[in-house]
MIVOZA-848065 format. One line per 3 residues: number of its first residue (from 0); their letters; for each residue x, y, z of N, C-alpha, C. Coordinates in steps of 0.001 Angstrom, whole numbers. Layout:
NUM> a> X/Y/Z/X/Y/Z/X/Y/Z | ...
This chain:
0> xxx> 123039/-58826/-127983/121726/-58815/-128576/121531/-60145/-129286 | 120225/-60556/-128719/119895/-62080/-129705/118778/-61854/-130509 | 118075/-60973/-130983/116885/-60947/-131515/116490/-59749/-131263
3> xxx> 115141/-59117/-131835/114250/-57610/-131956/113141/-58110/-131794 | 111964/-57331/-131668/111094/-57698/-132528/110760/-56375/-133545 | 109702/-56214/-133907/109115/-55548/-134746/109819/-55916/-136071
6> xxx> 110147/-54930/-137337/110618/-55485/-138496/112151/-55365/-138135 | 113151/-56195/-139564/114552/-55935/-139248/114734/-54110/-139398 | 113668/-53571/-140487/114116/-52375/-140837/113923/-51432/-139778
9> xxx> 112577/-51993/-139226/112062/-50695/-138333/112059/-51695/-136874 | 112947/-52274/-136294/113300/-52565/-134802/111932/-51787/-133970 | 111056/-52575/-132888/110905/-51975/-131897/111253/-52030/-130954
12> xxx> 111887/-52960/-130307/112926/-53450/-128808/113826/-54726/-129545 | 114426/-54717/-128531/115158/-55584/-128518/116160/-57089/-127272 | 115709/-57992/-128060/115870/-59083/-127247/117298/-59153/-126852
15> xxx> 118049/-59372/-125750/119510/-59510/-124840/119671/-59910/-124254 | 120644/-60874/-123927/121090/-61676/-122801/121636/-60895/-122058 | 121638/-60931/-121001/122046/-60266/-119753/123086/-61032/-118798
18> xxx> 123919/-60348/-118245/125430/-61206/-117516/124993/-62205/-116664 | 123832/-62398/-116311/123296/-63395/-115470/122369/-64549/-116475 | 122655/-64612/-117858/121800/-65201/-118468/120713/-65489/-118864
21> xxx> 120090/-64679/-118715/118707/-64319/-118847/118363/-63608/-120314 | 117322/-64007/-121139/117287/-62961/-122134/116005/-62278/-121907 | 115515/-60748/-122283/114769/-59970/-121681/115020/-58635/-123036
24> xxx> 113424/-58331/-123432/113236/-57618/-124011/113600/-55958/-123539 | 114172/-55159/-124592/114590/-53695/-123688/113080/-53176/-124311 | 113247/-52044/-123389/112487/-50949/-123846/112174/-50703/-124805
27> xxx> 111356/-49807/-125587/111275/-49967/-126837/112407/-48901/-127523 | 113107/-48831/-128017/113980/-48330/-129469/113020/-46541/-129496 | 114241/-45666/-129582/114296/-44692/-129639/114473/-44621/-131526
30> xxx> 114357/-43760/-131803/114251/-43651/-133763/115637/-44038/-133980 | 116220/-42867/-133389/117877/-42639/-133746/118201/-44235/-133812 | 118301/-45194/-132500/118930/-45615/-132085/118517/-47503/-133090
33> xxx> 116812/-46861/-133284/116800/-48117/-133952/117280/-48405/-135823 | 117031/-47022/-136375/118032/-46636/-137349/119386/-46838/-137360 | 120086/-46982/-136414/121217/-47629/-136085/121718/-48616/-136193
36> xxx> 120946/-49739/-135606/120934/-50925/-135418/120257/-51621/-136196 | 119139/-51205/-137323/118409/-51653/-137988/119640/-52622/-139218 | 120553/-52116/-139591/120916/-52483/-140508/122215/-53386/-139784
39> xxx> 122074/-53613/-139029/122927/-55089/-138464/122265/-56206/-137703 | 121333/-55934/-137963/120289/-57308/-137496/119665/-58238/-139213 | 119950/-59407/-138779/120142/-60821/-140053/119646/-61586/-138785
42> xxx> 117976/-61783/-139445/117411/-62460/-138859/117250/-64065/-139442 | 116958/-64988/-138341/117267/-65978/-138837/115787/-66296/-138606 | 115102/-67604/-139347/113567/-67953/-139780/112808/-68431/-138065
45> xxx> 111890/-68238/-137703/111226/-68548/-137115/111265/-67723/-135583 | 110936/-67537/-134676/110658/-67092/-133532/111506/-68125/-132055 | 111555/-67506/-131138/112310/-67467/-130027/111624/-67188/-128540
48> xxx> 111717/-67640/-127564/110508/-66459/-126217/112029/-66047/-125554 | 111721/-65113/-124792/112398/-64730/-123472/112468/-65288/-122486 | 112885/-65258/-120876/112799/-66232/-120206/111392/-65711/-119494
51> xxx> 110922/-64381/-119683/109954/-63894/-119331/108871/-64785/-120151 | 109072/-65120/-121594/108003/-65722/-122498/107448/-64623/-123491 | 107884/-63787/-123672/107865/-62639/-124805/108327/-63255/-125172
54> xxx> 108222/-63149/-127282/108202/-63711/-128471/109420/-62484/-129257 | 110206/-63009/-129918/110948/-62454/-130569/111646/-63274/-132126 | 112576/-62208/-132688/113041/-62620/-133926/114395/-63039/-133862
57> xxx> 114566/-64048/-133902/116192/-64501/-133411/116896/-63961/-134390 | 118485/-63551/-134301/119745/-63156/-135430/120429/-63991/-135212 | 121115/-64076/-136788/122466/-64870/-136817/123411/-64008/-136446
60> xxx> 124261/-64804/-135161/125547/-64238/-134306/124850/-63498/-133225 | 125650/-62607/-132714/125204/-61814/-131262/125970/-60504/-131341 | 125136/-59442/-131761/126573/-57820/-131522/125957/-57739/-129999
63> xxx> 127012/-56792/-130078/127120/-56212/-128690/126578/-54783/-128749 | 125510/-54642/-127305/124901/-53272/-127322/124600/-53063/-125801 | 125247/-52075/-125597/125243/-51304/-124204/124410/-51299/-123667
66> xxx> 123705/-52048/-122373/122137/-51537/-121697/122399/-50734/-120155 | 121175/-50392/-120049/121206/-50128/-118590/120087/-51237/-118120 | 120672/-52028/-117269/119264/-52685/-116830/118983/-52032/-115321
69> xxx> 117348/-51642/-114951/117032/-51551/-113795/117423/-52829/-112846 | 116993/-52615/-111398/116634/-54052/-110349/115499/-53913/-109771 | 114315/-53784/-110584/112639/-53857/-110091/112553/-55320/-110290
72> xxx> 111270/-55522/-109685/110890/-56521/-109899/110789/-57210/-110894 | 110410/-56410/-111735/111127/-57453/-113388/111829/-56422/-114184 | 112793/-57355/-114991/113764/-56269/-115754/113283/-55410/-116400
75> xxx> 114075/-54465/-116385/114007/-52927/-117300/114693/-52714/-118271 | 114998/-52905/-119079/116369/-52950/-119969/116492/-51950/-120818 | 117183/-50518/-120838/117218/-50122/-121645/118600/-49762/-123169
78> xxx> 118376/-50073/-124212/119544/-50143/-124786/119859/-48627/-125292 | 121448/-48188/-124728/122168/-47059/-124876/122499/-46924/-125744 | 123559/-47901/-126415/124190/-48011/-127776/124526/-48965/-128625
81> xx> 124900/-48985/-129829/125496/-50275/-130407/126667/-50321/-130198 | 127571/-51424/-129565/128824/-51414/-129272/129905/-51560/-131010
């Protein structure tokens, strides 16, 4: 994970690099899951795009969080868990 957007407290997706290098917004955040993760995201000042060009909130460092990505025509990303 490199970034969210929405607030640090209340996450609505989240920005991830993907094994092919690409970063790509997931799905949007389930309650549980963004309550989760809310409190390990340390965002750092200013904004970021995707390679898509979606806008996000960059973090200092990178955790690790489980996705499923689809293979449609454009990514699907959904995040499972916080590793």
């Amino acid at each position: 994970m490199v970034g969210f957007t929405g607030t640090a407290r209340h996450p609505k997706a989240l920005a991830v690099r993907l094994p092919d290098g690409r970063v790509a917004l997931s799905q949007r955040l389930t309650t549980a899951l963004a309550t989760t993760v809310g409190p390990h995201l340390l965002p750092e000042p200013g904004r970021a795009l995707t390679t898509a060009g979606d806008s996000y909130t960059p973090v200092v460092g990178e955790a690790v969080v489980e996705v499923v990505a689809g293979t449609t025509r454009h990514a699907v990303v959904t995040v499972v868990r916080l590793r």
